[in-house]
N, C-alpha and C positions, 0 to 999 in steps of 0.2 A: 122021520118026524123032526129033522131039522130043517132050519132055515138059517139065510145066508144077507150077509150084509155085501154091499159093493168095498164098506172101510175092513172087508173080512174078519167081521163076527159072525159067531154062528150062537144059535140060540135053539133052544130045543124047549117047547111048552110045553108043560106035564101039567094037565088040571088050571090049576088054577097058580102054578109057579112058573118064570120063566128062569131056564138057566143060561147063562149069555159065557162065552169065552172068546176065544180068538182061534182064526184056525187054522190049517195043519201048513198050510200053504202060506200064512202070515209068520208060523215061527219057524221056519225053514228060513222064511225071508231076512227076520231080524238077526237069526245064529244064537248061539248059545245065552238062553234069559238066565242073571245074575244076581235078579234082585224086579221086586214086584213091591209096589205102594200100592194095599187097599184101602176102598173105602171104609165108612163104619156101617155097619150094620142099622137099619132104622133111619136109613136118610133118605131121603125124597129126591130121584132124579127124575132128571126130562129127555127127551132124546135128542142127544149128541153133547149130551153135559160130560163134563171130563170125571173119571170116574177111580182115574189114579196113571201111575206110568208103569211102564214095561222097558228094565234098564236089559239089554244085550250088550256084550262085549264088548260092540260097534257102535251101539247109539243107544240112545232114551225115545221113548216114544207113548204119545199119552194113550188112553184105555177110554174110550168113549161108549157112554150107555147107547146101544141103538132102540131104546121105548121108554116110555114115561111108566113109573113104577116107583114102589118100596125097596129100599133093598133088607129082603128077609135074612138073606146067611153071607156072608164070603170066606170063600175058601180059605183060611187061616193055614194050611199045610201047605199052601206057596210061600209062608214066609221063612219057613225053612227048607224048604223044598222047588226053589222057582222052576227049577228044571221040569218037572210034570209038563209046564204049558209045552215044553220041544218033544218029552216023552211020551207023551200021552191028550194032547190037547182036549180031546172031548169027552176024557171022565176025568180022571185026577187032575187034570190042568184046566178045569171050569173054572172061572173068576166071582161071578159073582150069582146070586138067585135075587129074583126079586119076585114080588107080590102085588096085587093091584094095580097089576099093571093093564098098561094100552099101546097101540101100535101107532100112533100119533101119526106123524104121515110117512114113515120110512114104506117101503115099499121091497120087502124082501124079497130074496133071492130063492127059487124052487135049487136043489142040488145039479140038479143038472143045466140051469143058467147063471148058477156061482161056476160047475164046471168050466163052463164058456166062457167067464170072463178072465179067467188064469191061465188059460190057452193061448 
């Protein structure tokens, strides 16, 4: 039940929430996360709007929404905890939920054509 972005987010849709993070293969990529800027909770993004950064050891690198939505929750246990996104990416290292949301024109990735493209 997930889905996969080409800028490697992954997003998994429960009902009526989307939960969006970054994934396994993106924070391998960046190395050890040190520190995460979230958004606020209640803000209205659009897709590919910048959504906070992701500081690794090595670099800074921005956090973009892949859909137009609410953001309902973010994960606040990255701020003490950035490590999850490299531990854990797609339960304790989810970044943000949103709500009312839509798939505006991204064009998701099925698991096995995000496979193919990190190959």
């Amino acid at each position: 039940n997930l889905f996969y972005t080409k800028e490697h987010e992954w997003i998994k849709l429960d009902n009526d929430v989307a939960t969006i993070g970054i994934t396994d293969y993106a924070q391998s990529e960046l190395g050890d996360i040190i520190f995460i800027e979230l958004p606020e909770t209640g803000d209205s993004v659009q897709e590919k709007d910048s959504i906070g950064t992701i500081e690794a050891v090595k670099t800074v690198a921005d956090l973009f929404s892949p859909m137009n939505g609410e953001i309902s929750e973010v994960n606040q246990s990255l701020e003490d905890n950035p490590e999850y996104v490299n531990t854990d990416p797609y339960e304790m290292g989810w970044i943000i939920k949103l709500n009312n949301f839509t798939k505006g024109d991204a064009n998701f990735l099925t698991p096995a054509e995000y496979k193919s493209l990190i190959q």
